[in-house]
mmCIF file of the N, C-alpha and C atoms, coordinates in Angstrom:
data_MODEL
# 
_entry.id   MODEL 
# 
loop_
_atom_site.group_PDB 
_atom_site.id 
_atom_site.type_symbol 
_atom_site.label_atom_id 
_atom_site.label_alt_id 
_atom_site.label_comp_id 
_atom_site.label_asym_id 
_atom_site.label_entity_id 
_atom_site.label_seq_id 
_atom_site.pdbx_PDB_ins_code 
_atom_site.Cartn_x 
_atom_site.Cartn_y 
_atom_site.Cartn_z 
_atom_site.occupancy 
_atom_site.B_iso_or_equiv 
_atom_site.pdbx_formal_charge 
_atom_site.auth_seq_id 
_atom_site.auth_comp_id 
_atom_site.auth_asym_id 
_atom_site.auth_atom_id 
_atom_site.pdbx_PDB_model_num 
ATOM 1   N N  . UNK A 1 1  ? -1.388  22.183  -4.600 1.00 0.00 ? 1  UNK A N  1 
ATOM 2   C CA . UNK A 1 1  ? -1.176  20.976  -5.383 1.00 0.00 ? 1  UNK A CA 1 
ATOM 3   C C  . UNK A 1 1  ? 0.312   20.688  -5.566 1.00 0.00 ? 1  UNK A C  1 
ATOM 4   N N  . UNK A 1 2  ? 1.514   21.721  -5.527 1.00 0.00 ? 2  UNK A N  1 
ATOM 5   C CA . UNK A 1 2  ? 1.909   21.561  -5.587 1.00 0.00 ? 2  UNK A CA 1 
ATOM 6   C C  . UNK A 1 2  ? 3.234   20.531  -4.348 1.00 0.00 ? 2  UNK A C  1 
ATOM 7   N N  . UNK A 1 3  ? 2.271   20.286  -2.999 1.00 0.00 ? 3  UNK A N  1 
ATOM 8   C CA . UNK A 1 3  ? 3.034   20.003  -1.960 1.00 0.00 ? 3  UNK A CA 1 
ATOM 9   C C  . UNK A 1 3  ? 2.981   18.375  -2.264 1.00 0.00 ? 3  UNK A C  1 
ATOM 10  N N  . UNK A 1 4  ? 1.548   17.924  -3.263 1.00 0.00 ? 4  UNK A N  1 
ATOM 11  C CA . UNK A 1 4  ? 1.320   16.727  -3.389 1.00 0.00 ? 4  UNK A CA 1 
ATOM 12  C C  . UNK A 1 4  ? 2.379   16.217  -4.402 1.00 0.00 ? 4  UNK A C  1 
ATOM 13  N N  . UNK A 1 5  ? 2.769   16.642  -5.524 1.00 0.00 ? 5  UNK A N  1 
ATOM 14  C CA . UNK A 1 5  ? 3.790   16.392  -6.073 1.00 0.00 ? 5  UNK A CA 1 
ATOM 15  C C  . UNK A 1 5  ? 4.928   16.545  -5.749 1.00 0.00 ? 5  UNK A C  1 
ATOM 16  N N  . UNK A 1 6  ? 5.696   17.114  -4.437 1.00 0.00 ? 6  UNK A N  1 
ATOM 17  C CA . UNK A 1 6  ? 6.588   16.637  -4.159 1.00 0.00 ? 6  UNK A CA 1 
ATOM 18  C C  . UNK A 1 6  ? 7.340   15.525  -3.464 1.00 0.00 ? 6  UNK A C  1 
ATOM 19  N N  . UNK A 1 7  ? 5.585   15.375  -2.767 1.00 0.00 ? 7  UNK A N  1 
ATOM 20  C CA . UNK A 1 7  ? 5.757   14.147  -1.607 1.00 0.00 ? 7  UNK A CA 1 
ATOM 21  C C  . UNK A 1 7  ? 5.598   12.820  -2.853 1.00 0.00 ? 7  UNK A C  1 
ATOM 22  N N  . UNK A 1 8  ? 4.677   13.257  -3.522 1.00 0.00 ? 8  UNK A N  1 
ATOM 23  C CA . UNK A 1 8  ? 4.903   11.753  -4.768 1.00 0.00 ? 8  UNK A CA 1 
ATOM 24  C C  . UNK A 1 8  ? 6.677   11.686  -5.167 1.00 0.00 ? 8  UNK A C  1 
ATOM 25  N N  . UNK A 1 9  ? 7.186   12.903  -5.455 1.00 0.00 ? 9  UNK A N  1 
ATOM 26  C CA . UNK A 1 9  ? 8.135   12.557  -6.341 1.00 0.00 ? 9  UNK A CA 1 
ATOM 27  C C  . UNK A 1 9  ? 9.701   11.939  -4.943 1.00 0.00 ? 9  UNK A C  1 
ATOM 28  N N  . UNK A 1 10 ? 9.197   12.289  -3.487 1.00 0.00 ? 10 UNK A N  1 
ATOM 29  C CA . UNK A 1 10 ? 9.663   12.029  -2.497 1.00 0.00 ? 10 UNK A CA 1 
ATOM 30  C C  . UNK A 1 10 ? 9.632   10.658  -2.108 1.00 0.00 ? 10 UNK A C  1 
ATOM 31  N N  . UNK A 1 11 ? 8.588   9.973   -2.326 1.00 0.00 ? 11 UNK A N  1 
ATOM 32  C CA . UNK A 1 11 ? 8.366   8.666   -2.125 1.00 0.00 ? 11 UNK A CA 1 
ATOM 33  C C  . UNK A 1 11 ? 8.665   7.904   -3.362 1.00 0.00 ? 11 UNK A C  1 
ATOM 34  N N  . UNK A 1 12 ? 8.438   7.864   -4.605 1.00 0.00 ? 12 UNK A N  1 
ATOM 35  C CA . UNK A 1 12 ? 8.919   7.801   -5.558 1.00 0.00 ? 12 UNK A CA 1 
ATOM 36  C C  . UNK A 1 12 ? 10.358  7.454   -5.725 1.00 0.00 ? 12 UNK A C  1 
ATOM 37  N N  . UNK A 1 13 ? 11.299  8.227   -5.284 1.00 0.00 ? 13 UNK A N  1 
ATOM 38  C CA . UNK A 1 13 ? 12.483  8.020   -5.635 1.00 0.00 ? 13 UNK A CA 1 
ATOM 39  C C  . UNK A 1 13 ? 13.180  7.293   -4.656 1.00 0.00 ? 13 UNK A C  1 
ATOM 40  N N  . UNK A 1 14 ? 12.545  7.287   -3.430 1.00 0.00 ? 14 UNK A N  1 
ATOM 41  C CA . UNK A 1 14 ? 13.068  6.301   -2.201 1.00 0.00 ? 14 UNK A CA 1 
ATOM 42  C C  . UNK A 1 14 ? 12.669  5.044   -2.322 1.00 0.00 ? 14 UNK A C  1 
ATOM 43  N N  . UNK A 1 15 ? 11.360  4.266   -2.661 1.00 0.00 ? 15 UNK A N  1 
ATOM 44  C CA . UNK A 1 15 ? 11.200  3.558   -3.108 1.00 0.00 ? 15 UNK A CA 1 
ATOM 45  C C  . UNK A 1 15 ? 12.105  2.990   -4.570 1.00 0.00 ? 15 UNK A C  1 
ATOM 46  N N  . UNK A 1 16 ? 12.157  3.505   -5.335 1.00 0.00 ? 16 UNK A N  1 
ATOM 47  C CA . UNK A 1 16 ? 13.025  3.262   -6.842 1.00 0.00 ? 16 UNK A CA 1 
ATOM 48  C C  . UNK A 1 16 ? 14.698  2.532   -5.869 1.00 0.00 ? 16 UNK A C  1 
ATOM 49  N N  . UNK A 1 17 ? 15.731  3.555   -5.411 1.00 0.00 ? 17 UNK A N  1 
ATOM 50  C CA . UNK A 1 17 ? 16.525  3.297   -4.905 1.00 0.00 ? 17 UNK A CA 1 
ATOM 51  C C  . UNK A 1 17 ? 16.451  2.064   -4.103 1.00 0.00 ? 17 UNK A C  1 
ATOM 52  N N  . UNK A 1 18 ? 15.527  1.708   -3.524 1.00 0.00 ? 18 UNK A N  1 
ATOM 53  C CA . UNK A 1 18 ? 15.985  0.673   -2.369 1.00 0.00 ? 18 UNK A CA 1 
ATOM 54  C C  . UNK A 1 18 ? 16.268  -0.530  -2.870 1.00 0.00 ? 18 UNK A C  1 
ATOM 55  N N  . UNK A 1 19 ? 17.305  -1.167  -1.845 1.00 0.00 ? 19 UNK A N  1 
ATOM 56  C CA . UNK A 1 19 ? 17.675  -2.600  -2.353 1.00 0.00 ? 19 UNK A CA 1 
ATOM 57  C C  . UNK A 1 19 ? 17.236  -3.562  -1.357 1.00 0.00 ? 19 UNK A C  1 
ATOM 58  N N  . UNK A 1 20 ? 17.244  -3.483  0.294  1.00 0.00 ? 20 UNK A N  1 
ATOM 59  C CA . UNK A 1 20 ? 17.148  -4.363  0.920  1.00 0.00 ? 20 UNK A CA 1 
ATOM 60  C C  . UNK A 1 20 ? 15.665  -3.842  1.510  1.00 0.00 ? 20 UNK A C  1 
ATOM 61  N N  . UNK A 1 21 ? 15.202  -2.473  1.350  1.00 0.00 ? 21 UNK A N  1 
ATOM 62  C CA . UNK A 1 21 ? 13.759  -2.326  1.340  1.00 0.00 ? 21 UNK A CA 1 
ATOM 63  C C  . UNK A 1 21 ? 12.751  -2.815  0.696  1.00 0.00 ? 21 UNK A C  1 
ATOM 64  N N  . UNK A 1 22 ? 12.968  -2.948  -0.137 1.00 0.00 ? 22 UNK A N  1 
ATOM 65  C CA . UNK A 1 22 ? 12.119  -4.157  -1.273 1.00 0.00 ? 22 UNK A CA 1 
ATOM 66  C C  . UNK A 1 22 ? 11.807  -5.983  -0.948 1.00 0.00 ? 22 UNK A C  1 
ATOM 67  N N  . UNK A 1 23 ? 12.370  -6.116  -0.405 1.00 0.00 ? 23 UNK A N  1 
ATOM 68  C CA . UNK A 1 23 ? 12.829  -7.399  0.124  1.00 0.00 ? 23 UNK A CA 1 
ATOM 69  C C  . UNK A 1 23 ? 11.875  -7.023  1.700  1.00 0.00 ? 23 UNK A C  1 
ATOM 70  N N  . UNK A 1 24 ? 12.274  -6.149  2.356  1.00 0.00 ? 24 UNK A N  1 
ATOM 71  C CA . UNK A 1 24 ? 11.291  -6.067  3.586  1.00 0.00 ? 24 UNK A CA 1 
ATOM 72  C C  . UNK A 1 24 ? 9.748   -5.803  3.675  1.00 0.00 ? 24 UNK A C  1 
ATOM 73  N N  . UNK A 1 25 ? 9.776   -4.999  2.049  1.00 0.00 ? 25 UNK A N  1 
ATOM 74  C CA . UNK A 1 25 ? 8.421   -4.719  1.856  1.00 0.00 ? 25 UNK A CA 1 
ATOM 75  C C  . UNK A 1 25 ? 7.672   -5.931  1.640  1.00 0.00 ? 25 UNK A C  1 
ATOM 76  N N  . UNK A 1 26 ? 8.335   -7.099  0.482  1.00 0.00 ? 26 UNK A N  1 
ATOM 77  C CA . UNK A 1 26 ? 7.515   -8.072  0.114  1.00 0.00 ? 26 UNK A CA 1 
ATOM 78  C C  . UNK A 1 26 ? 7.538   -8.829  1.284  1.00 0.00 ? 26 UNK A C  1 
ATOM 79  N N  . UNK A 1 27 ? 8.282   -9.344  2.181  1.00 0.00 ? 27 UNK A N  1 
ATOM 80  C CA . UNK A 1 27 ? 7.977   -9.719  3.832  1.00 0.00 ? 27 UNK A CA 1 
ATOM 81  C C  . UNK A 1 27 ? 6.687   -9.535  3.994  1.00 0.00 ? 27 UNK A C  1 
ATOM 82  N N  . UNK A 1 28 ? 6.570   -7.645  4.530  1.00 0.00 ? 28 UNK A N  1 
ATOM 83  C CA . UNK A 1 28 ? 5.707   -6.880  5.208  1.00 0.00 ? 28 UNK A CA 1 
ATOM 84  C C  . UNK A 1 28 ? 4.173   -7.723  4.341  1.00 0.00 ? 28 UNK A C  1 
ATOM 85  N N  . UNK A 1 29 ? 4.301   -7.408  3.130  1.00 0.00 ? 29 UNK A N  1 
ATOM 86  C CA . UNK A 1 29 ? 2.988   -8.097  1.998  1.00 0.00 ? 29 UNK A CA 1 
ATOM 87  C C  . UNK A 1 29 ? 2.539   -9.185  2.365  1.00 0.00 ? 29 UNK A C  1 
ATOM 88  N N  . UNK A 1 30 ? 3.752   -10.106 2.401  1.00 0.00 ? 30 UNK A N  1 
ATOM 89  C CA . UNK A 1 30 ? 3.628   -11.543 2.352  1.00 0.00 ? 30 UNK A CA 1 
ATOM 90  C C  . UNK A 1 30 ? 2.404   -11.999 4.047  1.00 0.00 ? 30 UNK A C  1 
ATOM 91  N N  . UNK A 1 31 ? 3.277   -11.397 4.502  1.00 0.00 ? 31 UNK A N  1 
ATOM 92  C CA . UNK A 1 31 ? 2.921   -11.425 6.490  1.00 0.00 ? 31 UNK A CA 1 
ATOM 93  C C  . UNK A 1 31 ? 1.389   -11.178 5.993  1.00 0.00 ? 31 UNK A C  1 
ATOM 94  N N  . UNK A 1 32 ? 0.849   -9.730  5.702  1.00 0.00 ? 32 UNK A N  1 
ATOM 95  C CA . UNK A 1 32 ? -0.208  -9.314  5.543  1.00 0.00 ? 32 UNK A CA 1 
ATOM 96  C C  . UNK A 1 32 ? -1.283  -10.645 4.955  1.00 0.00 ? 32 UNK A C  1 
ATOM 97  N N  . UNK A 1 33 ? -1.026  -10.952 3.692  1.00 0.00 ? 33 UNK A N  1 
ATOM 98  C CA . UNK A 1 33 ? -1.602  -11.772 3.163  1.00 0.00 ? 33 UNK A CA 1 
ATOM 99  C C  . UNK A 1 33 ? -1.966  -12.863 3.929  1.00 0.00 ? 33 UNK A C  1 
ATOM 100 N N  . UNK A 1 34 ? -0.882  -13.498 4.687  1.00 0.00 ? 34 UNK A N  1 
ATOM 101 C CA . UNK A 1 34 ? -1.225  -15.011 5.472  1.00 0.00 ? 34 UNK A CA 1 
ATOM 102 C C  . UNK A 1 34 ? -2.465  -14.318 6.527  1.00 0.00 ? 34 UNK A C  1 
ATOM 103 N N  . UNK A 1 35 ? -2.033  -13.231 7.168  1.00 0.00 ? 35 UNK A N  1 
ATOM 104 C CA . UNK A 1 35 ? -2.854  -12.954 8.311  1.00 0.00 ? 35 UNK A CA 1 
ATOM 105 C C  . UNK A 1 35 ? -4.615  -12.144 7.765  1.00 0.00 ? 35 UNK A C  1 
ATOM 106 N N  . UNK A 1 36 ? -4.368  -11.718 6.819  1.00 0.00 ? 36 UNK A N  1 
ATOM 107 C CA . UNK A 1 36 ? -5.976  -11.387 6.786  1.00 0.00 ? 36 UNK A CA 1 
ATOM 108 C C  . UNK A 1 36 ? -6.846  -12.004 5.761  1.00 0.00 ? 36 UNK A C  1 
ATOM 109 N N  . UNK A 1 37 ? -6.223  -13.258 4.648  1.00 0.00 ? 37 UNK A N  1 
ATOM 110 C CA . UNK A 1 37 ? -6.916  -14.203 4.133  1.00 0.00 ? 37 UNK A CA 1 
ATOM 111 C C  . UNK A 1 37 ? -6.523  -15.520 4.494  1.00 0.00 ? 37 UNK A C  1 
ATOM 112 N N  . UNK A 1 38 ? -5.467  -15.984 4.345  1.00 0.00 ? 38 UNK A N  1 
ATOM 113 C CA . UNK A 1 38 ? -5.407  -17.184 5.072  1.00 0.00 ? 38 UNK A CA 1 
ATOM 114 C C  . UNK A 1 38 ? -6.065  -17.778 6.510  1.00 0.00 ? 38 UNK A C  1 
ATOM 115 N N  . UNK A 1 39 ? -5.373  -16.935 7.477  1.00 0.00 ? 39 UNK A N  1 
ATOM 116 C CA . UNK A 1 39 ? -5.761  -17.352 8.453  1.00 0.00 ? 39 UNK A CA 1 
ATOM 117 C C  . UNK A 1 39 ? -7.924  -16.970 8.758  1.00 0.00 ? 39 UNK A C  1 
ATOM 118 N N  . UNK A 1 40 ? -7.946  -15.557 8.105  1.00 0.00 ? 40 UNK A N  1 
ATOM 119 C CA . UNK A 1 40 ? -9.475  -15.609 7.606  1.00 0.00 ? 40 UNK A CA 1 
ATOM 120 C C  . UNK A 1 40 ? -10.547 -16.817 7.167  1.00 0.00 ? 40 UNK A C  1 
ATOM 121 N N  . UNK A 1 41 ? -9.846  -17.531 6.281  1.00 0.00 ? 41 UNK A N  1 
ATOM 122 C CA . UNK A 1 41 ? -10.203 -18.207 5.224  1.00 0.00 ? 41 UNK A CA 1 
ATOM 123 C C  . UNK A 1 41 ? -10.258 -19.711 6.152  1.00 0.00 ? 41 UNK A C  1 
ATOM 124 N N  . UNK A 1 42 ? -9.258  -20.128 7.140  1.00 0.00 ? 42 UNK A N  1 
ATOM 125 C CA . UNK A 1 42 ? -9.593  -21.324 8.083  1.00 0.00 ? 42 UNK A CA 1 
ATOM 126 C C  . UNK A 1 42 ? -9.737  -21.285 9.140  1.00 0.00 ? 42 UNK A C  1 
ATOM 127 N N  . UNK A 1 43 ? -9.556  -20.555 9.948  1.00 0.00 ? 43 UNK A N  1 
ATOM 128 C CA . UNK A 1 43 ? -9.666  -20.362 11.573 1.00 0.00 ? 43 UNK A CA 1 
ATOM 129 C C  . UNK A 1 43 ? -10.698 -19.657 11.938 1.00 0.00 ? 43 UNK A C  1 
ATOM 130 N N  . UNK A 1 44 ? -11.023 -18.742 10.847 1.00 0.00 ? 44 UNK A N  1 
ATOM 131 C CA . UNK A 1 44 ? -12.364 -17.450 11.363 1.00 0.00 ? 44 UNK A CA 1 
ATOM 132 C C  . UNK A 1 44 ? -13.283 -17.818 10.697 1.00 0.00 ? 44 UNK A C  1 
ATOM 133 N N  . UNK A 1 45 ? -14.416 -19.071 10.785 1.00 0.00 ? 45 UNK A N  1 
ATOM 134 C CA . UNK A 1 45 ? -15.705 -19.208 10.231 1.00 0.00 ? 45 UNK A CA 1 
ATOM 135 C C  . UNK A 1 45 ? -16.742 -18.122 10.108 1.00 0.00 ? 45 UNK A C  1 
ATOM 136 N N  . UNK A 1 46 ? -17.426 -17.836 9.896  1.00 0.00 ? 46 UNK A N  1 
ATOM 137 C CA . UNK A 1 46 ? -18.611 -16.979 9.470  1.00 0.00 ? 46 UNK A CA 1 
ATOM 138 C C  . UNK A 1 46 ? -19.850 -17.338 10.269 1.00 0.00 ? 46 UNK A C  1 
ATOM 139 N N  . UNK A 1 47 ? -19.575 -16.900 11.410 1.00 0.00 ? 47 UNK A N  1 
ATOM 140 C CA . UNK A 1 47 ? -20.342 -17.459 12.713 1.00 0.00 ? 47 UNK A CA 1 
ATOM 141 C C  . UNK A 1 47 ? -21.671 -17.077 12.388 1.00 0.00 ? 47 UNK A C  1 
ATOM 142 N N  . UNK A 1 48 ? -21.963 -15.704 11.967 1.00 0.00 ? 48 UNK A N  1 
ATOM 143 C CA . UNK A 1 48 ? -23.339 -15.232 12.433 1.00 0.00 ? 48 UNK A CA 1 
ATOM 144 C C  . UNK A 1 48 ? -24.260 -15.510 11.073 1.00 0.00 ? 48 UNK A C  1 
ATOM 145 N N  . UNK A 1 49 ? -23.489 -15.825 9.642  1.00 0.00 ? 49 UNK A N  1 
ATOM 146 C CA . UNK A 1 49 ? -23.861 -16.353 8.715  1.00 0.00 ? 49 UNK A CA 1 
ATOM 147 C C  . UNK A 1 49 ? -24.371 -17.921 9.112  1.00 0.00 ? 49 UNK A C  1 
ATOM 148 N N  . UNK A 1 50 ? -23.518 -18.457 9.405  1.00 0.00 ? 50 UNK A N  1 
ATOM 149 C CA . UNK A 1 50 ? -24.308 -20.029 10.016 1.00 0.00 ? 50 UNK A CA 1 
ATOM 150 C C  . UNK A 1 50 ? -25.054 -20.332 11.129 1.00 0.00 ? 50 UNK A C  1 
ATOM 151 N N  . UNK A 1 51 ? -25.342 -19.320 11.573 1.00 0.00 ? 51 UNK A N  1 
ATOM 152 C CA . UNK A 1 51 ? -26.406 -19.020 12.873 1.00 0.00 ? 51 UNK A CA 1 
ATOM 153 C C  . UNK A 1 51 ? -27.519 -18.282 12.697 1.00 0.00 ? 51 UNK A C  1 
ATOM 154 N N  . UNK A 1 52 ? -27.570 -17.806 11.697 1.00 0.00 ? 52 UNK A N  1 
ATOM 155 C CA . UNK A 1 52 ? -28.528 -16.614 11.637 1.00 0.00 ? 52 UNK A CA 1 
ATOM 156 C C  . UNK A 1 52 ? -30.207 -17.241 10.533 1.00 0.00 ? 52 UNK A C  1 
ATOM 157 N N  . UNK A 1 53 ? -29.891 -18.138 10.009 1.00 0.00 ? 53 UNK A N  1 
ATOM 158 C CA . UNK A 1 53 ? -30.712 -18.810 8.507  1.00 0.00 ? 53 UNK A CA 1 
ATOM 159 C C  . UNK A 1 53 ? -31.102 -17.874 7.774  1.00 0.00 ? 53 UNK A C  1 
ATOM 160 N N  . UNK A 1 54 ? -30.564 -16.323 7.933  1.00 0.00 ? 54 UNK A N  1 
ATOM 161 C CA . UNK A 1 54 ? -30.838 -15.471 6.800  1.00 0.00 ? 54 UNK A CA 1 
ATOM 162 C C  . UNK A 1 54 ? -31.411 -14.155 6.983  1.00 0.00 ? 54 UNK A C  1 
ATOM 163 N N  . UNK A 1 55 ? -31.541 -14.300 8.532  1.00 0.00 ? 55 UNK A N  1 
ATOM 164 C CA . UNK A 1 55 ? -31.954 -12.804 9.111  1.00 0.00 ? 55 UNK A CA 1 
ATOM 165 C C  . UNK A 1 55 ? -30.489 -12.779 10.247 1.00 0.00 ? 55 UNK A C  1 
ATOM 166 N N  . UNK A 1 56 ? -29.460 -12.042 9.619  1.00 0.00 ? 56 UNK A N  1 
ATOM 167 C CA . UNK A 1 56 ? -28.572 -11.718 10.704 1.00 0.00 ? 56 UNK A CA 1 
ATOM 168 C C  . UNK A 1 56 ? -28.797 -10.825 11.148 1.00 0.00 ? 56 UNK A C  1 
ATOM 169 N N  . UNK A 1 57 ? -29.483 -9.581  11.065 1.00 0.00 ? 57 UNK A N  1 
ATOM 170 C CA . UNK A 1 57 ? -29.472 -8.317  12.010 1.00 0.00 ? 57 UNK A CA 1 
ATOM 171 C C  . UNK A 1 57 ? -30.497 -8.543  13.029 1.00 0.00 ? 57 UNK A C  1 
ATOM 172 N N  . UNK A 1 58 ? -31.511 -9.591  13.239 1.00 0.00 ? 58 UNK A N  1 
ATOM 173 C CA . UNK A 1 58 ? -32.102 -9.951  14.259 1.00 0.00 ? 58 UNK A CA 1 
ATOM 174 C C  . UNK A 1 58 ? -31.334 -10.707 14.765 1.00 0.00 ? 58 UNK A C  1 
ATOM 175 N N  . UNK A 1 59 ? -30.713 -11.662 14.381 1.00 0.00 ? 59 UNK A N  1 
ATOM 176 C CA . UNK A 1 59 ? -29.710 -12.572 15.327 1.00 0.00 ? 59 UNK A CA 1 
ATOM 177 C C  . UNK A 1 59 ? -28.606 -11.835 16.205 1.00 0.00 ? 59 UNK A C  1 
ATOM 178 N N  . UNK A 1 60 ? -28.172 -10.785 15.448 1.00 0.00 ? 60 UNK A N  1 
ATOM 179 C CA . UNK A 1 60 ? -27.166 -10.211 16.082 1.00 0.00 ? 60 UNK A CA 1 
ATOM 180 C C  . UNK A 1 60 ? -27.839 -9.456  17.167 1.00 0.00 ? 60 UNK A C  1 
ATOM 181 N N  . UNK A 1 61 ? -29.334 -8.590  17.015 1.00 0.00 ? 61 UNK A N  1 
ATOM 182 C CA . UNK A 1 61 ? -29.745 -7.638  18.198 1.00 0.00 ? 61 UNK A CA 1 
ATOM 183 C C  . UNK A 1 61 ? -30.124 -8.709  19.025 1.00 0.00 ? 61 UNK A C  1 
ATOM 184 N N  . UNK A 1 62 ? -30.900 -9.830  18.516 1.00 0.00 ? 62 UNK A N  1 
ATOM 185 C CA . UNK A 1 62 ? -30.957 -10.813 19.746 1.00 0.00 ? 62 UNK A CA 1 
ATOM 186 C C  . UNK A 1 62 ? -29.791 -11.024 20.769 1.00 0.00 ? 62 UNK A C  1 
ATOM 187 N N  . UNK A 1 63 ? -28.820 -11.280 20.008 1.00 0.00 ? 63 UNK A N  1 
ATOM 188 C CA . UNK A 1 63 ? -27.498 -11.566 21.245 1.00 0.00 ? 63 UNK A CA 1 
ATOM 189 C C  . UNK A 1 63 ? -27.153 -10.356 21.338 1.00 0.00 ? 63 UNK A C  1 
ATOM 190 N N  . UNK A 1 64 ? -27.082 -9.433  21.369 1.00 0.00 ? 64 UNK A N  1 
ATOM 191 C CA . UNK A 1 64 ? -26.457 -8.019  21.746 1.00 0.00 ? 64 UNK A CA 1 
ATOM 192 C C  . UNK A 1 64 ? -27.019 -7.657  23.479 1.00 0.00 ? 64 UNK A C  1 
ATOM 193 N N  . UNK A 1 65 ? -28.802 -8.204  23.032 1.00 0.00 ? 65 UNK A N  1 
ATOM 194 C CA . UNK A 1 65 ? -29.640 -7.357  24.273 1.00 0.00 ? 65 UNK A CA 1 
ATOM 195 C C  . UNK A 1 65 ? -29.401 -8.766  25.371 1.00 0.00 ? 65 UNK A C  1 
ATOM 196 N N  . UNK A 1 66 ? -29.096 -9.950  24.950 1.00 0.00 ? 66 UNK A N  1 
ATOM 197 C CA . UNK A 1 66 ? -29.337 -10.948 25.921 1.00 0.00 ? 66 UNK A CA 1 
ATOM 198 C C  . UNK A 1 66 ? -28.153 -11.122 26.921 1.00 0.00 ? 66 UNK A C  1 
ATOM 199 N N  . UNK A 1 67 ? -28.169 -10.996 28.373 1.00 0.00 ? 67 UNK A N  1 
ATOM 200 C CA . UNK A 1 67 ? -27.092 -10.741 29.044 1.00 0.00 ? 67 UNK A CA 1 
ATOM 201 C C  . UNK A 1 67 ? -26.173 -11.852 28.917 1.00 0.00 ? 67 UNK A C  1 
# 
């Protein structure tokens, strides 16, 4: 237990210190956010939900087995 508290208190204090890392991190966040709800949210419809009328795991083995 004790290897886990050093790596906390390791990351911990590198994080605390940074000045222009902080700034890259909220980037890194920001990026994240557009790409797995935004672009989620308008470009990637919910195909097998609007195809399926409520049985998707037959819809899906249907197209799985059909060449």
């Amino acid at each position: 237990m004790k290897w886990i508290s050093e790596v906390w208190h390791l990351y911990y204090d590198g994080f605390r210190q940074m000045t222009l890392g902080r700034t890259l991190w909220v980037i890194i966040l920001v990026k994240l956010f557009v790409i797995f709800v935004i672009l989620k949210l308008f470009f990637f419809p919910d195909f097998i939900k609007q195809n399926a009328n409520g049985d998707e795991a037959e819809f899906v083995s249907k197209n799985l087995i059909q060449p």
